[in-house]
VEXDREN-2710 file (C-alpha; in Angstrom, 1 decimal):
% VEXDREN-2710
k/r/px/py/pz
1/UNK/16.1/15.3/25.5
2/UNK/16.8/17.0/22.6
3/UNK/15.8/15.9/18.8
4/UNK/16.3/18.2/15.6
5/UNK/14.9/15.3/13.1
6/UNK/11.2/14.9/14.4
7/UNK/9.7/12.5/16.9
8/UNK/8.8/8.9/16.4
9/UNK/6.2/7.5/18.6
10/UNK/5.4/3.9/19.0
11/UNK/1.8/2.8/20.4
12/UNK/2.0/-0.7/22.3
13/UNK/-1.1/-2.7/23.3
14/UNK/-3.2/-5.5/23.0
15/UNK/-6.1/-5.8/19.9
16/UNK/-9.1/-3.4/21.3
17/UNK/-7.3/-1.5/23.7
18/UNK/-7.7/1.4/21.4
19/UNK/-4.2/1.5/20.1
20/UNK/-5.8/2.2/16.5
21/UNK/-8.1/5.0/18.2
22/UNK/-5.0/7.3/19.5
23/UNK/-3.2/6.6/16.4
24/UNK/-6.1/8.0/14.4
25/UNK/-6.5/11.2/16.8
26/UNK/-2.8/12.0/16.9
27/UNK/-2.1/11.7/13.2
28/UNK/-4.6/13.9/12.0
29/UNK/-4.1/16.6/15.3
30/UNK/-0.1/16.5/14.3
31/UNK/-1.2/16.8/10.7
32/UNK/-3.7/20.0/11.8
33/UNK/-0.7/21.4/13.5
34/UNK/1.8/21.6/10.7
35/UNK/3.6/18.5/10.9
36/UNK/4.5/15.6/8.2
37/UNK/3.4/12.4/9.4
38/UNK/4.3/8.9/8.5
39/UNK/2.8/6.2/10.1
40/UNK/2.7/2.3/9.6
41/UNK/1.7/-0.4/12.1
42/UNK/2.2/-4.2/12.9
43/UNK/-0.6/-6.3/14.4
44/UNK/-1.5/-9.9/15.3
45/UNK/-4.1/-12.0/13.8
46/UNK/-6.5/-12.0/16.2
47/UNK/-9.9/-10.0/17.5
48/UNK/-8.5/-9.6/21.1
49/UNK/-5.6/-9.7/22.9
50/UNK/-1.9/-10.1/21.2
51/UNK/0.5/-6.8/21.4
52/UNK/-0.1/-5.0/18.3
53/UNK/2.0/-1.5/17.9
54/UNK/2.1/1.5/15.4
55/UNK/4.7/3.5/14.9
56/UNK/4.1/7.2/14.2
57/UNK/7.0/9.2/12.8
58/UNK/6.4/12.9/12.9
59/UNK/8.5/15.3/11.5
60/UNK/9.0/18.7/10.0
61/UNK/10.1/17.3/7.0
62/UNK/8.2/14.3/4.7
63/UNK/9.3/11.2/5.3
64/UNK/7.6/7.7/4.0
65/UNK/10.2/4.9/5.4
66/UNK/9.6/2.8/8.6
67/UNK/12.2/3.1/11.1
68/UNK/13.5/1.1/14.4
69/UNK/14.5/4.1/16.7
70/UNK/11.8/5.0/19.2
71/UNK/11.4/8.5/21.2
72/UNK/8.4/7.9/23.0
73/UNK/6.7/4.6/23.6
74/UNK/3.0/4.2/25.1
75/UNK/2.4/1.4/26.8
76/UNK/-0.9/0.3/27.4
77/UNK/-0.2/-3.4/28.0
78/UNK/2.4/-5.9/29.6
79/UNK/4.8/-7.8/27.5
80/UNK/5.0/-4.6/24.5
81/UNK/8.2/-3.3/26.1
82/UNK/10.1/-6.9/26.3
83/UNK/8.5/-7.9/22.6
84/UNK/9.8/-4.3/20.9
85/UNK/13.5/-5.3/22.5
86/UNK/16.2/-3.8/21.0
87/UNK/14.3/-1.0/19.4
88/UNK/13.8/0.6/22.7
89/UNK/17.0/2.3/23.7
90/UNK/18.5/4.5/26.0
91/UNK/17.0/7.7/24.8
92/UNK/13.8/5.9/24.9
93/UNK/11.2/7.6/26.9
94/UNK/8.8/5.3/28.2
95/UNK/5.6/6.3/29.7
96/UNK/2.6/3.6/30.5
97/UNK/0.8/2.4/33.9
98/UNK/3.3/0.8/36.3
99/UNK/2.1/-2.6/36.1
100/UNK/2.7/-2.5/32.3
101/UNK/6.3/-1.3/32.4
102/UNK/7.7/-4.8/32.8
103/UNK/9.7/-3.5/35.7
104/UNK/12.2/-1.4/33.8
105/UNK/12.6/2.2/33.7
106/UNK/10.0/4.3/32.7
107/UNK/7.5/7.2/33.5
108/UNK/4.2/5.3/35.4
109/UNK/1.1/7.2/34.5
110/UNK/-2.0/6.0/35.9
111/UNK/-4.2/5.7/32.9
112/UNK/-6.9/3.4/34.2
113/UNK/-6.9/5.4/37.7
114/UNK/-8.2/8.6/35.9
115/UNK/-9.8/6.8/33.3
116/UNK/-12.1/5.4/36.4
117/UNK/-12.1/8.6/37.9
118/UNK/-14.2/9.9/35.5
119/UNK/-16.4/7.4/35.3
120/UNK/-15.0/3.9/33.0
121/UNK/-11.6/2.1/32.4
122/UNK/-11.9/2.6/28.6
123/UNK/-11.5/6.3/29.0
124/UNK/-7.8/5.2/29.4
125/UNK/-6.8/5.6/25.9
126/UNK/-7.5/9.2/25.7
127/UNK/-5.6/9.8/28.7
128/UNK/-3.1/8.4/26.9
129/UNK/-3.5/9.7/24.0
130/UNK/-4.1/13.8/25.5
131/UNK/-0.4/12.6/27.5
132/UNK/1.4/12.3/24.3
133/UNK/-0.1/15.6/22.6
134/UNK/0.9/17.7/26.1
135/UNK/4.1/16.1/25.9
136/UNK/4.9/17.2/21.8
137/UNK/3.5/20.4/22.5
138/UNK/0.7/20.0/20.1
139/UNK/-2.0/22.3/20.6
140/UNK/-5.3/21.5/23.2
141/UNK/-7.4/22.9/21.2
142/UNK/-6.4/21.3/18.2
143/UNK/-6.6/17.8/20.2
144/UNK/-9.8/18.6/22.0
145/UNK/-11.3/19.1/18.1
146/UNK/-9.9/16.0/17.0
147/UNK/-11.3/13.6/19.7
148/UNK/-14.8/15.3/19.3
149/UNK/-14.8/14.4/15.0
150/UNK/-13.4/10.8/16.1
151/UNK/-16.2/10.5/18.1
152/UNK/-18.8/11.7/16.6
153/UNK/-22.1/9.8/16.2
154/UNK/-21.2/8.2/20.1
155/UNK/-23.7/9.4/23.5
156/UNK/-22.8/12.8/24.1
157/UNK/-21.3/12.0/27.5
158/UNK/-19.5/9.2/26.2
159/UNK/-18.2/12.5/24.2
160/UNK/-17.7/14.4/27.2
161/UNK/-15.9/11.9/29.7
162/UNK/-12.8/11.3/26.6
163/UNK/-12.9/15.1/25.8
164/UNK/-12.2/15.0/30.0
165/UNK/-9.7/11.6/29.8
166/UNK/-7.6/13.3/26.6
167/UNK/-7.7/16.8/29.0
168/UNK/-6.3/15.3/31.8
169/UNK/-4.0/13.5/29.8
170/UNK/-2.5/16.5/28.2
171/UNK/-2.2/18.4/31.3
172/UNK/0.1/15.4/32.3
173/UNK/2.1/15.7/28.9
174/UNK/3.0/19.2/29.5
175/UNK/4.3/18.6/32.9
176/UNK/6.5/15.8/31.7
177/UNK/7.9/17.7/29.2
178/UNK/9.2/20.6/31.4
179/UNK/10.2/18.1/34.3
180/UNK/12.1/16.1/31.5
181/UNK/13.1/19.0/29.7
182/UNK/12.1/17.7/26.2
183/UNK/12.1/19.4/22.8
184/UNK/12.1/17.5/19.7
185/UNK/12.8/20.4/17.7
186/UNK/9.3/20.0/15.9
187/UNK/9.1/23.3/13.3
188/UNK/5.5/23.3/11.8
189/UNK/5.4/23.8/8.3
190/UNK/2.7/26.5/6.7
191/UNK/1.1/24.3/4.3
192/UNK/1.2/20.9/5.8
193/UNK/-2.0/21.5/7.1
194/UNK/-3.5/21.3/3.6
195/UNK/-2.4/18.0/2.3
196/UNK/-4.2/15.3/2.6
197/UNK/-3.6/12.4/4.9
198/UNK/-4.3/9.3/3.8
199/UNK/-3.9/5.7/4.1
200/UNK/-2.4/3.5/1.2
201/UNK/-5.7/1.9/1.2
202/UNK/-7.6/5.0/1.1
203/UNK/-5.6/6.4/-2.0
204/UNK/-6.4/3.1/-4.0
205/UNK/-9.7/3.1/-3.5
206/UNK/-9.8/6.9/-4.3
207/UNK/-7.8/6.1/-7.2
208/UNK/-9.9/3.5/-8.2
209/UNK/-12.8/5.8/-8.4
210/UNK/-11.0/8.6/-10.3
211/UNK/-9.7/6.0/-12.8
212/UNK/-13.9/5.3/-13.8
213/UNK/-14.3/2.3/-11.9
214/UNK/-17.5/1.1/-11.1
215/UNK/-17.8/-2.6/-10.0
216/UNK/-15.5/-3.9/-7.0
217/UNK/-15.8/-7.4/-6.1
218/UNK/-13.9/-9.5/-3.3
219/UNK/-14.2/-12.3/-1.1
220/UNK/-12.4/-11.1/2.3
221/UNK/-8.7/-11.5/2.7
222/UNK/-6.4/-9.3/4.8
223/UNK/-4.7/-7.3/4.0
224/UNK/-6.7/-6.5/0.4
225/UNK/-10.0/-6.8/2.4
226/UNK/-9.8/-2.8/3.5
227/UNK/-9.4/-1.6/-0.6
228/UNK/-12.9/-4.0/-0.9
229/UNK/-14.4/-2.2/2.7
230/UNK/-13.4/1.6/1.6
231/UNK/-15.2/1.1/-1.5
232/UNK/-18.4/0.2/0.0
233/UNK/-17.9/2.9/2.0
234/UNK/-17.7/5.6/-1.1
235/UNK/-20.5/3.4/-2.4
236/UNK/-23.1/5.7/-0.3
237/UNK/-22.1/8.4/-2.3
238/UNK/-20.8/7.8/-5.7
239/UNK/-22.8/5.2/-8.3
240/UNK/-20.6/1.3/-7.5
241/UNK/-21.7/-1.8/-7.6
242/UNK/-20.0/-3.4/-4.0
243/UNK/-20.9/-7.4/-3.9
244/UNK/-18.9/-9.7/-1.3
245/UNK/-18.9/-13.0/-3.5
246/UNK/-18.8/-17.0/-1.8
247/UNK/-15.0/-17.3/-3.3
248/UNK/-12.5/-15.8/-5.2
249/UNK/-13.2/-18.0/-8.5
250/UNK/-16.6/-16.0/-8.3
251/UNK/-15.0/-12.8/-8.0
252/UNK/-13.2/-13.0/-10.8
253/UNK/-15.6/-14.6/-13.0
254/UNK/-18.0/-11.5/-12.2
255/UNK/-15.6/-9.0/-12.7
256/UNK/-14.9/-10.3/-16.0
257/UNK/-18.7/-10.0/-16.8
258/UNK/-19.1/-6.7/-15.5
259/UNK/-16.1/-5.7/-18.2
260/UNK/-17.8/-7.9/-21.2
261/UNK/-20.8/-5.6/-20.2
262/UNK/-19.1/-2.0/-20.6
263/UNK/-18.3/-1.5/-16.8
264/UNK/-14.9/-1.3/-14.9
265/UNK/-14.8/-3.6/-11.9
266/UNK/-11.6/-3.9/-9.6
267/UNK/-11.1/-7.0/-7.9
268/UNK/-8.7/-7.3/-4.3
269/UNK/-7.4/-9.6/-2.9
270/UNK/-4.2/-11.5/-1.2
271/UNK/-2.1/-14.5/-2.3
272/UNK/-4.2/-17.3/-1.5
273/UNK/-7.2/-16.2/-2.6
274/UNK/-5.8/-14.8/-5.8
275/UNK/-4.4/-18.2/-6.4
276/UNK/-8.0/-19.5/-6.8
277/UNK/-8.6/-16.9/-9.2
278/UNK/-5.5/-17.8/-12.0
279/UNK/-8.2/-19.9/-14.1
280/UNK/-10.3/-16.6/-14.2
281/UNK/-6.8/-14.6/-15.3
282/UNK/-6.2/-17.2/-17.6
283/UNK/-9.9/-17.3/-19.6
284/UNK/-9.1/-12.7/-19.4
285/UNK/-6.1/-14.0/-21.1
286/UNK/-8.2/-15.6/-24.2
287/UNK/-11.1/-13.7/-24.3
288/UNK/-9.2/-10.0/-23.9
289/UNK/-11.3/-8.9/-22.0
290/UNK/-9.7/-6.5/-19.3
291/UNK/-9.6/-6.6/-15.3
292/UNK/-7.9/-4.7/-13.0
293/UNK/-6.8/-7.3/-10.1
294/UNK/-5.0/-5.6/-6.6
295/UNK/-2.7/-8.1/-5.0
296/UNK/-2.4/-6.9/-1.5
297/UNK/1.1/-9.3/-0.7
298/UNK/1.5/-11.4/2.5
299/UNK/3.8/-13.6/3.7
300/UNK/3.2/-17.5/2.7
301/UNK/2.7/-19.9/1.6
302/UNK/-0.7/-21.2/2.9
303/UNK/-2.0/-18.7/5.5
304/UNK/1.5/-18.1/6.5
305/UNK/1.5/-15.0/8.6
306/UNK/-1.7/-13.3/7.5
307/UNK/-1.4/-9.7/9.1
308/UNK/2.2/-8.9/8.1
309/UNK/3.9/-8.2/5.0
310/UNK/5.8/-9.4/2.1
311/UNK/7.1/-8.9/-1.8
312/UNK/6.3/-12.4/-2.5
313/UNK/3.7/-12.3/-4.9
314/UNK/5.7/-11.0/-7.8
315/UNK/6.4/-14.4/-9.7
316/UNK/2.4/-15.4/-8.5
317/UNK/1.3/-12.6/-10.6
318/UNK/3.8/-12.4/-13.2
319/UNK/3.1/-16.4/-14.4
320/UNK/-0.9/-17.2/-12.7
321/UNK/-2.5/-18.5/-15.7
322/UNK/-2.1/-21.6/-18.1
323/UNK/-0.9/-20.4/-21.7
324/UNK/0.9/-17.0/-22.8
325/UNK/-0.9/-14.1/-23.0
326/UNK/-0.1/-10.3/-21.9
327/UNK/-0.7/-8.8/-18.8
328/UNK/0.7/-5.5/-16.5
329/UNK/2.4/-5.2/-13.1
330/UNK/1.8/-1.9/-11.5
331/UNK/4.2/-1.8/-8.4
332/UNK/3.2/1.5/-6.4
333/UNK/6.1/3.0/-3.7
334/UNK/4.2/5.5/-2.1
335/UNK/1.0/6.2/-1.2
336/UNK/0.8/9.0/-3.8
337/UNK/1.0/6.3/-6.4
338/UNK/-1.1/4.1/-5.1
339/UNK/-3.7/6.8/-6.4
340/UNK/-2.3/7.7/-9.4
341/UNK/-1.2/3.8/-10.4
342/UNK/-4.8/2.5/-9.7
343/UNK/-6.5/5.6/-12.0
344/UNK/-4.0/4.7/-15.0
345/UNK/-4.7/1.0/-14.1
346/UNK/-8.3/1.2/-15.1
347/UNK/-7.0/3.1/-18.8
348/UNK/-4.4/0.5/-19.3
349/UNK/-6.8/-2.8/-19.0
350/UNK/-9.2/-0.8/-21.2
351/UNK/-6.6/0.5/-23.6
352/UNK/-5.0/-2.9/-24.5
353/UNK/-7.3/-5.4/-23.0
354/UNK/-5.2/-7.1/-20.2
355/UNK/-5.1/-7.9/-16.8
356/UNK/-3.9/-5.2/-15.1
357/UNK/-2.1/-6.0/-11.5
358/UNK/-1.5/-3.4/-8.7
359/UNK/0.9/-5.2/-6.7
360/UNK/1.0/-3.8/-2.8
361/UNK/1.3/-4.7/0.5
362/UNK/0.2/-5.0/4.1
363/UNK/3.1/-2.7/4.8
364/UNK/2.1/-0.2/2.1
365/UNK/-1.6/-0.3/2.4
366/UNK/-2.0/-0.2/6.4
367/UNK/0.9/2.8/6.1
368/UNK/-1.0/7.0/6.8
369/UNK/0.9/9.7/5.2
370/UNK/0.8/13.6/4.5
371/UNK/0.7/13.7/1.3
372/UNK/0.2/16.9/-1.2
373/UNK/-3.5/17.4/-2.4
374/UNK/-3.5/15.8/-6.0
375/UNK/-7.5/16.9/-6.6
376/UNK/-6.7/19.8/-9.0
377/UNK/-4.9/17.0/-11.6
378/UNK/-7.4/16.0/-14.4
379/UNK/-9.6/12.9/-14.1
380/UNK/-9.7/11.9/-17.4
381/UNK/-11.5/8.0/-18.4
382/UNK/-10.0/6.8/-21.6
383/UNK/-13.1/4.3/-22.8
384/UNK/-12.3/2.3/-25.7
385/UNK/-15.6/0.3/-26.4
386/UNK/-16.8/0.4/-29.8
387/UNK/-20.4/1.0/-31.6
388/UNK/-20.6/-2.5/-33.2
389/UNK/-21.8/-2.7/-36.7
390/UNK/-22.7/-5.6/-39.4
391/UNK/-20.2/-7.6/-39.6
392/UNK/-18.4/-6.8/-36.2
393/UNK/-15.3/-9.1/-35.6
394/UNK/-14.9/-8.6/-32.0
395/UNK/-11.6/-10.7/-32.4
396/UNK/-10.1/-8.7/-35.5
397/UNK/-6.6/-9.2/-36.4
398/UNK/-4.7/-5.8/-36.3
399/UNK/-0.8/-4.8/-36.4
400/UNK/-1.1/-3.8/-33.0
401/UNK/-3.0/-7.1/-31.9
402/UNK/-5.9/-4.9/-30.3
403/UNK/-8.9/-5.7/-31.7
404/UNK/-11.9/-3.2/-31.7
405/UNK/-13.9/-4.0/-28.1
406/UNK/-17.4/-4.2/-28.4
407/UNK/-20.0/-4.8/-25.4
408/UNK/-23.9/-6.4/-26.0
409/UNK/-26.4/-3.9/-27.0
410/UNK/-24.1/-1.0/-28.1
411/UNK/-24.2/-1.1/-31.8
412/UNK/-26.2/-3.9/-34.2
413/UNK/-23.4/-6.4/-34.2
414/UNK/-23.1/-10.0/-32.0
415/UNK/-20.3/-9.9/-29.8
416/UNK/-19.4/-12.9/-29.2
417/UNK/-16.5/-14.0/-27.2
418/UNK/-15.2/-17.5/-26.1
419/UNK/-12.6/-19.7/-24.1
420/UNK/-11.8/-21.9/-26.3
421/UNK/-9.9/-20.6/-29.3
422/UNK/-11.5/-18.8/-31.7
423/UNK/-11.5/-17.2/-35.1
424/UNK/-12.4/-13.2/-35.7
425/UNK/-15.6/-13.5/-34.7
426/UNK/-15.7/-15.0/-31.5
427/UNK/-16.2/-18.6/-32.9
428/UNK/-14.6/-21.9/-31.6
429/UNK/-12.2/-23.2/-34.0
430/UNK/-10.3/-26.5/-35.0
431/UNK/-8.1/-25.2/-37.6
432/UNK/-4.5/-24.6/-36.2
433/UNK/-2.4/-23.3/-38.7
434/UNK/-4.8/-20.7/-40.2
435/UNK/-6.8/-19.4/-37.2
436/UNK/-5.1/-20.4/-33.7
437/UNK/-1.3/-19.6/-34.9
438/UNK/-2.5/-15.9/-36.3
439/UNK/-4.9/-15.4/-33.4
440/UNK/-2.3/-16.6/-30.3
441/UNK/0.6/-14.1/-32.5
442/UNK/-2.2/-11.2/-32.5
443/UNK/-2.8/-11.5/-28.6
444/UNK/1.0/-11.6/-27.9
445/UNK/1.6/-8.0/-30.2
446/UNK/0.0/-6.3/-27.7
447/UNK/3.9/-6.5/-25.8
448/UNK/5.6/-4.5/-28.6
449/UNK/2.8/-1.7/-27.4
450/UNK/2.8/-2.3/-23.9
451/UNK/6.6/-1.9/-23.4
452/UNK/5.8/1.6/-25.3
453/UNK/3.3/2.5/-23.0
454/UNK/5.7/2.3/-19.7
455/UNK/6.1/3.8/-16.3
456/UNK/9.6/4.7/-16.4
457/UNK/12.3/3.8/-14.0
458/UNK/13.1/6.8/-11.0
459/UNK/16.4/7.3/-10.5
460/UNK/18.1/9.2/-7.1
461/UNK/21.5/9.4/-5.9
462/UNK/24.7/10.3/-7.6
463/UNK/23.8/10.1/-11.5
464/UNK/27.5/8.8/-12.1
465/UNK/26.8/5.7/-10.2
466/UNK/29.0/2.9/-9.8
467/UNK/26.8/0.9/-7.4
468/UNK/23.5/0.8/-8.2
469/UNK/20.4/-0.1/-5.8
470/UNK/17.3/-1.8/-7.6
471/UNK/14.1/-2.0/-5.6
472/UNK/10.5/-2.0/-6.7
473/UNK/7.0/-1.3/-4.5
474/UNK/6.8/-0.4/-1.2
475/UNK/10.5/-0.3/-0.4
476/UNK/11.0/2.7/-2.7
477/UNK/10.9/5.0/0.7
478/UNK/13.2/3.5/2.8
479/UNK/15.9/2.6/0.4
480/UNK/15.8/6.2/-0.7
481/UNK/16.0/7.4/3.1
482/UNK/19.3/5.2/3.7
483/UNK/20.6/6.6/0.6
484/UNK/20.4/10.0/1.9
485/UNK/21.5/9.1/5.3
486/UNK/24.4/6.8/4.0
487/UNK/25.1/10.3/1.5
488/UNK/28.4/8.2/-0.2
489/UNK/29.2/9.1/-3.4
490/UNK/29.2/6.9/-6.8
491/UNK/25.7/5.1/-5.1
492/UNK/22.5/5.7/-6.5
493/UNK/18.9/3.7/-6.3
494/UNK/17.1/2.8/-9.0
495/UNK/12.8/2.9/-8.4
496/UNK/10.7/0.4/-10.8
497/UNK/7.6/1.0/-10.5
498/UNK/6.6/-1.2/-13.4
499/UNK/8.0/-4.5/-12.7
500/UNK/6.3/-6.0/-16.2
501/UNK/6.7/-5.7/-19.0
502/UNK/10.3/-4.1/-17.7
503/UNK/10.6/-0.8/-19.6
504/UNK/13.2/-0.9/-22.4
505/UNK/15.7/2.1/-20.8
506/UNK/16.2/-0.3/-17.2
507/UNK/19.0/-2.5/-19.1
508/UNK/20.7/0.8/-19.5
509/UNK/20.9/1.6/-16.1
510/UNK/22.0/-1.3/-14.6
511/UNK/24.6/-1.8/-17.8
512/UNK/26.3/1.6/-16.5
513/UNK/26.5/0.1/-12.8
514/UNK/29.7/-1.6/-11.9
515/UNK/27.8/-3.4/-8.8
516/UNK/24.2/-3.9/-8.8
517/UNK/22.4/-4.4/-5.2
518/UNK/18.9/-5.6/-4.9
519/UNK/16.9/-4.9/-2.0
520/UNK/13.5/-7.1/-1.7
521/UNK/10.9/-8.2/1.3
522/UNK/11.3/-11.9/0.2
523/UNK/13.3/-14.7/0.5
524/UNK/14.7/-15.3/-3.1
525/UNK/14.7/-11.9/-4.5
526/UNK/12.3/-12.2/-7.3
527/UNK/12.6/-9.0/-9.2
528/UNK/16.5/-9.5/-8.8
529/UNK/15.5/-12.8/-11.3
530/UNK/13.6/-11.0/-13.2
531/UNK/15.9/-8.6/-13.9
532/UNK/18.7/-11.0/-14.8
533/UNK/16.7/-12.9/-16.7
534/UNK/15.1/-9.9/-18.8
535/UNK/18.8/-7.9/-19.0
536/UNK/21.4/-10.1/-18.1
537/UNK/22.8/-8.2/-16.1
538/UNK/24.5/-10.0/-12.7
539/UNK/22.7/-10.0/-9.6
540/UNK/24.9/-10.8/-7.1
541/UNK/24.1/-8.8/-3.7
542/UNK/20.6/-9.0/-2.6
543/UNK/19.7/-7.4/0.7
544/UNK/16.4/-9.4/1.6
545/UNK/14.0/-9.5/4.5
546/UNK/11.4/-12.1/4.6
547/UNK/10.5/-12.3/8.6
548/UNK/6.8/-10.4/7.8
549/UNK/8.2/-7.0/9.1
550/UNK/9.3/-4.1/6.6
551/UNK/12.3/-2.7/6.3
552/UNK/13.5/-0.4/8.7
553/UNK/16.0/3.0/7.5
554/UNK/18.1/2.0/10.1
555/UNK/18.9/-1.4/8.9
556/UNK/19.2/-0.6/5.4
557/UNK/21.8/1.9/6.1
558/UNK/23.8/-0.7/8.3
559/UNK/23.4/-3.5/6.0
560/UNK/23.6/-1.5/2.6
561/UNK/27.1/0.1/4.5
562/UNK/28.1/-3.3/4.9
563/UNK/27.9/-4.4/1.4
564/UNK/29.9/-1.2/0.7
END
């Protein structure tokens, strides 16, 4: 078996068989070794049981882009091979305990017998997992490292017996891969082994932090629950407020306070429990006072399919909350901007006094990537609160329609803020042509800056275009892998990583396109809309995937060659 483009490995098994524990050790020991890693994974809404699976693509290059093709699958359970289907192909090898090979070809490896030779049947996932390193070639030591951090805090035998499990494992691997005569044509790379790997979820949180936030609230909802869990984590260290509220109309409601009080709270969620929140937007909306709010997407409506992914929240976020007012949709494509886009999320809000919305998704949060360390760029908190004075107007009207934001206590002035409408000073009013026409005009100003203050459109492939890809969020790395696979001239992609307010130069780019294809995880292609709507420019071909899995580079090179 011979591979020059890397190695993708797919884990298979049911919910606490561990399948999360291998993936965990073999990421980081493939990282450690010089190798780019890409990993995303699908699993079942349940504690126990299910077939859950988590493909690991590991390469010499950097990748971020899910694909179908499979090199090696581990099996740890019955039913993974039949429920992967046509995935699993000819060049598949399979390797997994007899009785979990579904009767088709494969290579059985008797897990559980050596797991219970060494003393328990949970010892079985480090057999596996020791297989797969001895069977890439990754180094023992390296591995035997690995386990021991994973494991650390756990009985020192319990220690012992996986260090023993992932051995014998990997003495296994390296038979198979003389016997089979594999080489995947892995090349370690010298500085791999000092990026970072992290997790989309990881990066927002970190990003979070970096951008001055101190305050996260949530009520828990999958797949935004793990921002809300890292958090706490970091809370042991740095100086956050972490508080799990009843419901989402609390979270909101508190998040807002902690802003009107000088602090920068983050909120996450998912779909349905942002939808109890739009009130809370909509009072933000009034009152200009900021929030950040991360809408971790889903598939719905209701529950729908709660551990899989979707772009469906665009229009949710783009229109949650009665009356016009501004807000900002920060749409993230990698994990490196799901750093960077949470730090400048917090200096947006604070800047013009809007909800800010980082818009991901189960696929993009629950993805682990090598990624370049980013801790030598400067942190830098942009806080616009004001000393108040006699006098203070907290609701001033100004050309730019940003009025000077005072918090109680800093300064001799009342700040005083409202939902109902209200005049400069924070005072209910009645009169409609003097007060509420000036004051609704001042809030909607903030636009004209806004569209100023843009994340501008990326732009790969051919720059003399005539078909143009559009595609925003987390399908930014597997349209730009098909492009390069499909390698056809006159096709580029177009990246927007703000999706509102749409910067000014997108109408350009899609006005120089002779044929505009959109690519979206949803059913109606709701960026596609926004685009025509915003532009005018025709939408015709959209390329759309709403079943709760991501795309795959394979099928966007296939469909995407079908269009052409």
């Amino acid at each position: 078996m011979n591979n020059q483009r890397g190695c993708t490995v797919v884990l298979g098994g049911e919910a606490g068989q561990g399948v999360q524990y291998i993936e965990s050790v073999l990421v980081r020991v493939a990282k450690e070794s010089g190798f780019h890693v890409f990993a995303d994974k699908e699993y079942m809404s349940r504690i126990r049981g299910g077939i859950n699976t988590t493909v690991i693509r590991i390469h010499s290059e950097r990748l971020q882009a899910h694909v179908e093709g499979i090199d090696v699958l581990v099996v740890l359970n019955r039913g993974v091979v039949s429920r992967l289907g046509g995935r699993v192909g000819t060049g598949t090898l399979i390797i997994g305990e007899e009785s979990s090979l579904d009767g088709g070809e494969g290579v059985a490896v008797p897990f559980a017998a050596i797991a219970l030779e060494i003393g328990r049947k949970i010892y079985a996932n480090s057999v596996a997992l020791g297989t797969v390193c001895g069977l890439l070639g990754i180094d023992r030591d390296r591995m035997a490292d690995q386990v021991g951090r994973q494991l650390s805090g756990k009985d020192d035998e319990v220690v012992r017996a996986n260090l023993l499990a992932a051995t014998r494992g990997y003495d296994l691997g390296v038979d198979l891969r003389r016997d089979k005569g594999i080489d995947f044509g892995l090349k370690p790379a010298a500085d791999v082994a000092e990026h970072l790997l992290l997790s989309g979820t990881e990066a927002l949180a970190l990003g979070a932090l970096a951008g001055g936030c101190n305050a996260v609230f949530a009520y828990p909802m999958t797949p935004g629950t793990g921002v809300f869990t890292q958090l706490a984590q970091f809370s042991r260290e740095v100086d956050l407020v972490v508080e799990q509220v009843e419901d989402e109309i609390g979270v909101i409601n508190m998040a807002l306070g902690a802003w009107y009080a000088g602090g920068r709270a983050l909120v996450t969620t998912s779909g349905g429990g942002f939808a109890l929140m739009t009130e809370g937007v909509s009072l933000a909306g009034m009152i200009e006072t900021p929030v950040v709010i991360h809408l971790g997407q889903r598939p719905g409506p209701a529950t729908g399919l709660p551990t899989r992914t979707e772009q469906g929240d665009l229009n949710l976020a783009l229109y949650a909350g009665h009356g016009e007012f501004p807000r900002i949709i920060l749409a993230p494509g990698t994990i490196e901007q799901c750093f960077s886009f949470a730090r400048k999320a917090f200096n947006l809000a604070d800047a013009f006094q809007v909800p800010v919305f980082l818009l991901t998704d189960q696929y993009l949060v629950d993805s682990i990537a090598t990624i370049p360390d980013f801790g030598g760029n400067p942190v830098e908190i942009d806080q616009r609160v004001v000393e108040t004075g006699e006098g203070y107007r907290r609701y001033r009207l100004t050309a730019d329609g940003i009025s000077p934001r005072g918090i109680p206590g800093y300064g001799s002035g009342s700040v005083c803020v409202d939902s109902d409408e209200h005049d400069e000073w924070g005072r209910i009013t009645e009169d409609l042509d003097g007060v509420r026409v000036p004051m609704a005009d001042k809030r909607l100003r903030k636009l004209d800056g806004l569209r100023r203050e843009v994340l501008d459109p990326e732009l790969t492939g051919d720059p003399d275009y005539s078909t143009l890809i559009v595609g925003w969020g987390s399908t930014c790395g597997v349209i730009r892998e098909a492009l390069a696979a499909l390698a056809v001239p006159g096709l580029a992609f177009l990246f927007c990583p703000q999706v509102w307010p749409l910067p000014e130069t997108v109408a350009g780019h899609l006005a120089r396109a002779r044929r505009i294809i959109a690519v979206e995880n949803n059913q109606a292609g709701q960026f596609a809309d926004l685009l025509q709507r915003e532009t005018g420019a025709w939408i015709a071909t959209r390329i759309l995937k709403y079943n709760g899995m991501p795309f795959a580079v394979e099928e966007l090179v296939a469909r995407i060659g079908g269009e052409l």
